[in-house]
N, C-alpha and C positions, 0 to 999 in steps of 0.2 A: 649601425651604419647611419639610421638616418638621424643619430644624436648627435655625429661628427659633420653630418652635412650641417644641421644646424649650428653647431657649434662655429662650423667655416663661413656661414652664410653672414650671421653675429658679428666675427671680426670683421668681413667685409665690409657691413655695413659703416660699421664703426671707423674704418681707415676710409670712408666716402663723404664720412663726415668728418672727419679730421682734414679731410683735404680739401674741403667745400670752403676751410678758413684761407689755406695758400691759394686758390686758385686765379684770385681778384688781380695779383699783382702778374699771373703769368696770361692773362686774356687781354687783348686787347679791347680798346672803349669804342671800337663799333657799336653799332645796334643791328637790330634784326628783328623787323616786323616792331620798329617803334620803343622796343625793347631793349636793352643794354646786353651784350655779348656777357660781361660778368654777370648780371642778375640769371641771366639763361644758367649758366654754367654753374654757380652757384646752386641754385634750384632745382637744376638738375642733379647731383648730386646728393643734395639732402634728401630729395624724393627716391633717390635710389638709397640712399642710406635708412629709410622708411621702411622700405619693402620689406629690402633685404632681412632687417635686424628683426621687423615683425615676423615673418616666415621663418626664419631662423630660432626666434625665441619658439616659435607655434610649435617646432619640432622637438625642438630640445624639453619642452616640455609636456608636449606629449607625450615622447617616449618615457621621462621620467614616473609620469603617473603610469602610463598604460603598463612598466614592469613592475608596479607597484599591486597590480588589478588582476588578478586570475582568468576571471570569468569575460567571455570574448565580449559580452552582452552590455557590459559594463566600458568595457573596451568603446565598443561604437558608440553608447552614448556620450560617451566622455569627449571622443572626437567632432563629434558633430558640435557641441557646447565652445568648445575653444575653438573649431571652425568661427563662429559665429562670434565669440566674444576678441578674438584676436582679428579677425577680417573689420570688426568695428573699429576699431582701436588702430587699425593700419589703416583706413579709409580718414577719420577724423584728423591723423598725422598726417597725411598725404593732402590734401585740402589744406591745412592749416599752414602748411610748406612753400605751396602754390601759391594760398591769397594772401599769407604774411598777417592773417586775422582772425586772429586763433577763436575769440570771444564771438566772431560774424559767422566765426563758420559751425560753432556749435548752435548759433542763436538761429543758420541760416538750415541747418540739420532737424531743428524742433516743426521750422516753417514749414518745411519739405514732407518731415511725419506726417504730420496734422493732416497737407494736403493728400498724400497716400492713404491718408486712412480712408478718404470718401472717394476716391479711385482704385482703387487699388481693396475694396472690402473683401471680396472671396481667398487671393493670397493672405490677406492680415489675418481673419478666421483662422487660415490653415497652419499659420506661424503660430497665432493663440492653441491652437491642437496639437503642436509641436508639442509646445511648452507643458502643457494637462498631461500630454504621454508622457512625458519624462518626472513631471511631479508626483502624478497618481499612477503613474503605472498602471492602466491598463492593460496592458501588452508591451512588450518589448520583443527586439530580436532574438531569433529562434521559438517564439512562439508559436504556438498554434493555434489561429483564430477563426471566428466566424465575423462578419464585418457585414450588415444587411443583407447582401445575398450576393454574398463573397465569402469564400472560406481557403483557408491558406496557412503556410508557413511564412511568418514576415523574415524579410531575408532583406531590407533596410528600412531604419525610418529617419529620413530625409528632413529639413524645413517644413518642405511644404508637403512630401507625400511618402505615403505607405507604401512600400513593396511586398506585394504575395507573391511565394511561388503556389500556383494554382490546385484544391484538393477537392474533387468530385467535377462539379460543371457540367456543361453539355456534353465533354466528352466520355469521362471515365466517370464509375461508381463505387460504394465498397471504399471512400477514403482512400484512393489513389490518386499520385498526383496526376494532372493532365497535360506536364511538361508547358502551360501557356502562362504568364506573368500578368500580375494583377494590379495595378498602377491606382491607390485610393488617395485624395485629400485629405490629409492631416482635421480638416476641418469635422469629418464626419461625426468622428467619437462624440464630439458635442451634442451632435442631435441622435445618433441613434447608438442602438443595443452594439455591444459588444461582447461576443460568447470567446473567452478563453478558455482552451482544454488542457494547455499547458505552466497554469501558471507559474513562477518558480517556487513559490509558498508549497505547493503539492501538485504534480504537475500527471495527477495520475485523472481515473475518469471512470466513472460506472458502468457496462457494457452487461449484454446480455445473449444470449443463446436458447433459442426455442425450438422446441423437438416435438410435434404433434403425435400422440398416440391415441389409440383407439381406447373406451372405456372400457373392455374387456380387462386392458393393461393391470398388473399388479402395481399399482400407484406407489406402494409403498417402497416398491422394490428399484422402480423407474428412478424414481426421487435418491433414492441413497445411492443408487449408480450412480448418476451425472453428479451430486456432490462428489463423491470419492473420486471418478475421474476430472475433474477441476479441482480438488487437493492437493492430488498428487502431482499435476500439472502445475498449478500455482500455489499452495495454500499457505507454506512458508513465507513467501516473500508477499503476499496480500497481507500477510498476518503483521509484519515488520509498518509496514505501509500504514496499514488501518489504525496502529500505534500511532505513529505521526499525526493521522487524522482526528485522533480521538483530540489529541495533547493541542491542537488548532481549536475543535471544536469548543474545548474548554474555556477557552479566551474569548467566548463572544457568548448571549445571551441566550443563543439555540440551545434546547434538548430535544437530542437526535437520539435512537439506538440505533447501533452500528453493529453488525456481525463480524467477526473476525476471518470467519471465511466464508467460502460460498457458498450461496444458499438456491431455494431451488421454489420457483414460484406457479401454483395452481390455477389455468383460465379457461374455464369451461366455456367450449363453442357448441354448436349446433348438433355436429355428428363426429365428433373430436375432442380430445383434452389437447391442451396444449402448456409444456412445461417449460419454465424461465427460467433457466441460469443466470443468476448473476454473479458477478465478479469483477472484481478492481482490475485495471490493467490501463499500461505505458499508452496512451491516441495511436501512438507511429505505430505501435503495434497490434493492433485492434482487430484487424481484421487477420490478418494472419493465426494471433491466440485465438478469434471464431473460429477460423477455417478446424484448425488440430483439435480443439475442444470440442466439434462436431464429427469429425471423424474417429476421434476416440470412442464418443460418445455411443454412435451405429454400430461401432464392430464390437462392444459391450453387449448391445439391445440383441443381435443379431446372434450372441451364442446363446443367448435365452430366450428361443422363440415362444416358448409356451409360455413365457411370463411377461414378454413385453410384446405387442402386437399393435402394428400400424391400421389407421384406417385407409379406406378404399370406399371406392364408388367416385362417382361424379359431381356430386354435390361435398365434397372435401373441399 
């Protein structure tokens, strides 16, 4: 639908210019405002034949690439680009229509930058931020980021700024969203850290799960429970996963050992052991795989009381 809008928009243009040539002989040689009723009319018309045809092309081929493009993420970059390089390109037409000086007005476009750049520094930053996200990819939409002490799903990235939807904050914890939007300057990424948990390269993330048992516990037997119950919960599909990751790691200069599946880690406290699950798993889903992978975990512990036992007292 909106290829034929464009497509309509296109030819209109195109018959406003076509008609911008007969219109001289059917205007009268008034003026208006000092001005010739034909030059008005004239001018008017090629400036709507500007618009139109630019908006028109911007559609037509947009749609063309965007059914070209799978991936939505790819989609919105693509649009915001030809936002920007077709809105230039109608703006320079449109001026160039009006002052009838095409050479002044590109010459009068560089004078205008130059001065925007020392007015206008915090927006140009954040147009240069634009540009770093989309070259270097630090995040893209549907990401899930950490951004100085902002954490969120990006759900636009704009010229000038980031949209989050909101994940912990003041109000909620445990990686829920907190329904409230997070409005960031494109400029930040330049000066500070940015944590992606979602990249598209592997968009998976380390997580863990700790169960405190008393040292009476048969250690050996704690440990081989919670692996077998995070196997059979996930083991397969960490295993698929971790393939991936290995076949990454290989391309870069790190050696890592990486376990295949889950594994289960020893931290002795004061009056308590305390046991670490860890295991690969999707951000979105993070806390939820805690939630089940700790209730699994107790209703194991809990049919072998004489072999796993919690601590108690006060000082726990």
């Amino acid at each position: 639908m909106r290829r034929r809008v464009g497509y309509l928009l296109v030819l209109l243009g195109a018959l406003s210019a076509a008609g911008s040539r007969f219109v001289a002989s059917a205007v009268s040689p008034d003026t208006v405002l000092g001005v010739s009723a034909e030059r008005l009319a004239v001018t008017g018309l090629l400036a709507l034949a500007v618009v139109l045809s630019t908006y028109g092309l911007y559609l037509v081929v947009g749609q063309w690439l965007n059914s070209r493009l799978a991936s939505k993420r790819r989609q919105h970059d693509l649009r915001n680009v030809l936002r920007l390089g077709f809105g230039l390109v109608g703006l320079v037409g449109l001026l160039g229509v009006v002052t009838e000086q095409w050479v002044g007005v590109l010459f009068s476009l560089g004078v205008v930058g130059f001065a925007v750049t020392f007015a206008l520094q915090q927006p140009l930053f954040s147009l240069i931020g634009w540009v770093y996200i989309m070259v270097n990819r630090p995040y893209q939409v549907g990401d899930r980021v950490a951004i100085e002490e902002s954490k969120g799903d990006v759900v636009e990235v704009d010229f000038l700024v980031t949209t989050l939807w909101e994940i912990n904050g003041e109000l909620v914890s445990s990686n829920q969203p907190s329904g409230r939007i997070i409005t960031l300057p494109n400029s930040v990424v330049l000066s500070s850290h940015v944590k992606n948990y979602t990249r598209e390269e592997f968009p998976f993330v380390w997580n863990e799960v700790s169960v405190e048992v008393a040292y009476e516990t048969d250690m050996e037997f704690a440990q081989e429970t919670m692996r077998e119950v995070a196997d059979d919960l996930l083991g397969d599909e960490m295993e698929r996963r971790i393939e991936h990751y290995r076949r990454e790691l290989a391309e870069t200069p790190v050696e890592l050992e990486v376990q295949s599946r889950p594994t289960v880690n020893v931290v002795q406290r004061t009056s308590w052991v305390e046991l670490k699950l860890r295991y690969l798993v999707d951000p979105r889903r993070g806390q939820r795989t805690k939630n089940e992978l700790y209730e699994r975990i107790l209703h194991e512990f809990n049919l072998y009381p004489d072999r796993v036992m919690f601590p108690v007292g006060r000082n726990r």
